[in-house]
C-alpha positions as YAML, in Angstrom:
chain: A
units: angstrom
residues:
- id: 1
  name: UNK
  ca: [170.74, 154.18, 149.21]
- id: 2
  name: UNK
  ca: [170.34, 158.07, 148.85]
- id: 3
  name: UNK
  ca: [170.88, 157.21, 144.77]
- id: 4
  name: UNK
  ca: [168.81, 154.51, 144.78]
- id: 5
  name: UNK
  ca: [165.63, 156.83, 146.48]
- id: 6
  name: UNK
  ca: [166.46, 159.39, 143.69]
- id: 7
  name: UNK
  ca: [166.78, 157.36, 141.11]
- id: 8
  name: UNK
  ca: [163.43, 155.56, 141.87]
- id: 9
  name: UNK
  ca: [161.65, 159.46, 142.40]
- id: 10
  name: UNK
  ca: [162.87, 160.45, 138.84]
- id: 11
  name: UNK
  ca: [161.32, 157.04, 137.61]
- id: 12
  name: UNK
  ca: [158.06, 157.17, 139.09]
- id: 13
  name: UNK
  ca: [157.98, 161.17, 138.65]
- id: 14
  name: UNK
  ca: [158.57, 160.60, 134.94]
- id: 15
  name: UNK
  ca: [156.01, 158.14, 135.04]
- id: 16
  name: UNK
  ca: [153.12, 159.81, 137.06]
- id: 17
  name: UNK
  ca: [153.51, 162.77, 134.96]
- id: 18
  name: UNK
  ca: [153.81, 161.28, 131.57]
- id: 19
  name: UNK
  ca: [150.46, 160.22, 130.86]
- id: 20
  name: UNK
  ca: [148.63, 163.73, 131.79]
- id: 21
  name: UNK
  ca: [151.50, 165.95, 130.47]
- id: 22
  name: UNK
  ca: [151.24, 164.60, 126.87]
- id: 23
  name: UNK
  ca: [147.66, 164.38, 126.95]
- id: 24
  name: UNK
  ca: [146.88, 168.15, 125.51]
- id: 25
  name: UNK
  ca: [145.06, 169.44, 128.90]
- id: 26
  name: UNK
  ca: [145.70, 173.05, 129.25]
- id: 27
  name: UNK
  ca: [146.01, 172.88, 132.38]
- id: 28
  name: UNK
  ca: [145.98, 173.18, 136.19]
- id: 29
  name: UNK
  ca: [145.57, 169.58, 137.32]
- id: 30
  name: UNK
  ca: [145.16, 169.52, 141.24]
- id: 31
  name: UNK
  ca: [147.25, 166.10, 142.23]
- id: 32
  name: UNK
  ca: [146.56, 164.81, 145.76]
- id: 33
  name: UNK
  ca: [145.42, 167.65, 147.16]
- id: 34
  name: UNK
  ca: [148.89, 170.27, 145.75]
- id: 35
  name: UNK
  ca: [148.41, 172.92, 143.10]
- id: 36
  name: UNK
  ca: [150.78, 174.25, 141.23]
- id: 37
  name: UNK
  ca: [151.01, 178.01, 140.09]
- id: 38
  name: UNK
  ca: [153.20, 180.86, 138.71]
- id: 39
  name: UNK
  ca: [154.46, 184.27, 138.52]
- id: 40
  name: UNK
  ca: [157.20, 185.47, 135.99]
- id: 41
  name: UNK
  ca: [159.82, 187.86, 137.54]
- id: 42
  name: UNK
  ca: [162.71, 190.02, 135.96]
- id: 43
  name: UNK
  ca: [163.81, 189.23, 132.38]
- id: 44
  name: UNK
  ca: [167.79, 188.72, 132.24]
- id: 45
  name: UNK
  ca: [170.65, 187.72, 129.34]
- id: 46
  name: UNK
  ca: [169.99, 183.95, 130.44]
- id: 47
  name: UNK
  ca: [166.28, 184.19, 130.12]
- id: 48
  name: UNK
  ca: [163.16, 185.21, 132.07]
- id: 49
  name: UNK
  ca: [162.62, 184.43, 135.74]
- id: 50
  name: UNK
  ca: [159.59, 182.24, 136.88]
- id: 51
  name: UNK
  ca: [158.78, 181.52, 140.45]
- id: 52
  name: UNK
  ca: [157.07, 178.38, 140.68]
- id: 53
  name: UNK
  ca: [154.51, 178.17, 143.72]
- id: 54
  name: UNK
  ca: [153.93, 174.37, 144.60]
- id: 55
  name: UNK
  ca: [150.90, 174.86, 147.36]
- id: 56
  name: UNK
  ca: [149.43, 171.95, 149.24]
- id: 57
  name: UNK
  ca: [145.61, 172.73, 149.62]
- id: 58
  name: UNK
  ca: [144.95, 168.97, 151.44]
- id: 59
  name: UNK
  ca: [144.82, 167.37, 154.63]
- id: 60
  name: UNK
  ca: [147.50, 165.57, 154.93]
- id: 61
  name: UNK
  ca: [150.98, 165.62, 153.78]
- id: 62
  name: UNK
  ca: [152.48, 165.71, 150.45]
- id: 63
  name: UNK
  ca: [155.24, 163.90, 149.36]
- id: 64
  name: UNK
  ca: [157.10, 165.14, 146.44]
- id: 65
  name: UNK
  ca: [160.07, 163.47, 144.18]
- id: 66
  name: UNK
  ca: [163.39, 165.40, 145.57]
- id: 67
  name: UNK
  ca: [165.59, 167.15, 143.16]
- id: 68
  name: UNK
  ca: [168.79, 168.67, 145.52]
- id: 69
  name: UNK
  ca: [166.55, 170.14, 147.98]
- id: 70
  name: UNK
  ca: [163.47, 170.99, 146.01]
- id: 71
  name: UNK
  ca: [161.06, 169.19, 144.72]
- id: 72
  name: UNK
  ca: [161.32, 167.61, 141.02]
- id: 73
  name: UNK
  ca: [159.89, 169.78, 138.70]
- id: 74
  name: UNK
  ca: [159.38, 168.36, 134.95]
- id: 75
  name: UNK
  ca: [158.61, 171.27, 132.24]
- id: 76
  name: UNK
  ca: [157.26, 171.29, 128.47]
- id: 77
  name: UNK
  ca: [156.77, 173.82, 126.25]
- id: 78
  name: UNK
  ca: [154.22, 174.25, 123.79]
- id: 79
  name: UNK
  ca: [155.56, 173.86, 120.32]
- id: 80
  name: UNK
  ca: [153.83, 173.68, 116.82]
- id: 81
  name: UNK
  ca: [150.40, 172.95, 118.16]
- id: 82
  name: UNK
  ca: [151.34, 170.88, 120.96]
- id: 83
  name: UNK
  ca: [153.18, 169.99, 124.46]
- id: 84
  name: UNK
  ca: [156.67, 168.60, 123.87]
- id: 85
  name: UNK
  ca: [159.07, 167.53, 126.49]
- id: 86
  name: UNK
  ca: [158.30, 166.70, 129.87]
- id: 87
  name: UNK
  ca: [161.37, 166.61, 131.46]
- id: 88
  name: UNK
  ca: [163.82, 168.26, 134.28]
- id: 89
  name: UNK
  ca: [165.05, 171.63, 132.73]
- id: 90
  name: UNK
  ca: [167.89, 171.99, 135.14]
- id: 91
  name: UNK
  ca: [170.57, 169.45, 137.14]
- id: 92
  name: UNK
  ca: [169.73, 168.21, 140.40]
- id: 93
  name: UNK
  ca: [172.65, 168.36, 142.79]
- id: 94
  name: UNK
  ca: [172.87, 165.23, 145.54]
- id: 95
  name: UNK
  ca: [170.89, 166.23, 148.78]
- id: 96
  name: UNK
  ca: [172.03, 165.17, 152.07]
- id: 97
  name: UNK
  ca: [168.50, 164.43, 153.18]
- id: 98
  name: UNK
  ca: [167.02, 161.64, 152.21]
- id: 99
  name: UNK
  ca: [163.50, 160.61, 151.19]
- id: 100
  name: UNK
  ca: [161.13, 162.75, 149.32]
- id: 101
  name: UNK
  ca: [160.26, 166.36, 149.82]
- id: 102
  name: UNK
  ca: [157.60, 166.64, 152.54]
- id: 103
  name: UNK
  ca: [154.86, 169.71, 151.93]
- id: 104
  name: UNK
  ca: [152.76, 169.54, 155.31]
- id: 105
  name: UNK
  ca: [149.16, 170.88, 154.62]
- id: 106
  name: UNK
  ca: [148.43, 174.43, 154.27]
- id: 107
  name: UNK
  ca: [152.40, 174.54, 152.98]
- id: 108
  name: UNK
  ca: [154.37, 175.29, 150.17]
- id: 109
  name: UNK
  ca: [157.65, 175.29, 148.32]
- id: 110
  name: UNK
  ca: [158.77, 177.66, 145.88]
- id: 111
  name: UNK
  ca: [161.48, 177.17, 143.37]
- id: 112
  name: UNK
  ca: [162.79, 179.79, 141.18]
- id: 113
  name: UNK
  ca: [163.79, 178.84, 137.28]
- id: 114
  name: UNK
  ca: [165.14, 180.53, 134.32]
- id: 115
  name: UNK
  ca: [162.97, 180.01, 131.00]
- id: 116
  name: UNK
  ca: [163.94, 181.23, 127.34]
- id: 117
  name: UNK
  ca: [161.11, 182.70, 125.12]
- id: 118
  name: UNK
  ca: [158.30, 180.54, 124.88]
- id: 119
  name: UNK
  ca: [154.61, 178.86, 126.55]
- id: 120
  name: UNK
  ca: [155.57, 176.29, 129.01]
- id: 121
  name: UNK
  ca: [153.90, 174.53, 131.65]
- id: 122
  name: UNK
  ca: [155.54, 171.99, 134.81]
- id: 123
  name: UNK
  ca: [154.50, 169.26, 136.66]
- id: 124
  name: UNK
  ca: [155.28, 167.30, 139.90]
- id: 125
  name: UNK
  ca: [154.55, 163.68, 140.93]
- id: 126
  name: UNK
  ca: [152.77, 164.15, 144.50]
- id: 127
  name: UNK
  ca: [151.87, 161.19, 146.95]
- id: 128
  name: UNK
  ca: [150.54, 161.40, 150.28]
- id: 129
  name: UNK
  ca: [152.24, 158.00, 150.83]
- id: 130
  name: UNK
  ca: [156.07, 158.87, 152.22]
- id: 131
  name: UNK
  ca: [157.27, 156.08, 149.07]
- id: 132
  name: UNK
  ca: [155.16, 158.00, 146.43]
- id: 133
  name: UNK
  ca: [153.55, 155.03, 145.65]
- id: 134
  name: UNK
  ca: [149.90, 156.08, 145.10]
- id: 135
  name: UNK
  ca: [151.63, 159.57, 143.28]
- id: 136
  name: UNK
  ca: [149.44, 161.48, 140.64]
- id: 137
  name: UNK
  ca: [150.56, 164.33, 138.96]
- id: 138
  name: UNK
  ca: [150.11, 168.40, 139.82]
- id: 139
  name: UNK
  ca: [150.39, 170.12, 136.45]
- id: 140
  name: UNK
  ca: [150.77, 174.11, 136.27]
- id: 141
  name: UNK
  ca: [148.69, 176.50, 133.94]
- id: 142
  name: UNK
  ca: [150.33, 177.24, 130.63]
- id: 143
  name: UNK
  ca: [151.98, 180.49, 130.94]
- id: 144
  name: UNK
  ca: [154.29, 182.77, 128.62]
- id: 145
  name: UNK
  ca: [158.09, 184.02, 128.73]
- id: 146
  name: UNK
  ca: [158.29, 187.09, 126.24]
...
C-alpha cells in the first residue's frame, strides 16, 4: 500500500507540476494557498547549500506528495535560454508514515539540498484534498548557486 501511495504522489506530482514548470514563468506560483521560497547557505566540495522554505499562507491544510519524510520537491535549472528538467534531484528513502505530507495553515516545512553551479528553481504538487486530487503546483523564484 505505502508503495502504491508513493508511487501515485510521484505520478500526480510529476503531473501537476509539468505543465507550469516548462511553461517559461519566472516564477513564484502560489499553489493552493503554499509558497515556496529560498535562502542559499554555506558553499561546500559537493556543492552549495539551499534551504528550501515550503510556507502554507491558506486556510486550510496542505497536502503535499511525500518523499521519505519531506515533501517531494521537483527542481530545473535554467539552461541555454530555458527551464530543463523538472524532476527529483535526490532519492527518496521509504517513510514509515503513510499518506501525504500534511502542512496545517500558518505552517511550514523546510528541506535542505545541495545544488552545483547554476539558476534553478523547484516545485511541489499541493492539494488541500488528503488524496491530492484537486493538486496545483507551488513553484519557487529562480535563484543562483555561484
Amino acid at each position: 500500500m505505502r508503495s502504491v501511495l508513493f508511487g501515485f504522489g510521484l505520478a500526480l506530482s510529476a503531473a501537476a507540476c509539468s505543465s507550469d514548470l516548462t511553461s517559461g514563468l519566472p516564477g513564484p506560483v502560489v499553489g493552493n494557498g503554499v509558497a515556496i521560497t529560498t535562502r542559499l547557505g554555506g558553499q561546500g566540495p559537493s556543492g552549495d547549500t539551499v534551504t528550501i522554505h515550503v510556507a502554507n499562507g491558506g486556510t486550510a491544510n496542505a497536502y503535499l506528495p511525500q518523499c521519505g519524510n519531506a515533501p517531494l520537491l521537483l527542481t530545473q535549472q535554467f539552461v541555454n535560454g530555458q527551464w530543463i528538467g523538472g524532476v527529483q534531484n535526490f532519492m527518496c528513502i521509504a517513510s514509515l508514515e503513510p499518506g501525504p505530507v500534511i502542512v496545517p495553515p500558518a505552517g511550514s516545512v523546510d528541506v535542505v539540498r545541495i545544488f552545483q553551479p547554476g539558476r534553478y528553481r523547484v516545485s511541489v504538487a499541493v492539494g488541500t484534498d488528503f488524496n491530492l486530487s484537486n493538486a496545483t503546483p507551488a513553484l519557487s523564484a529562480a535563484f543562483d548557486t555561484p
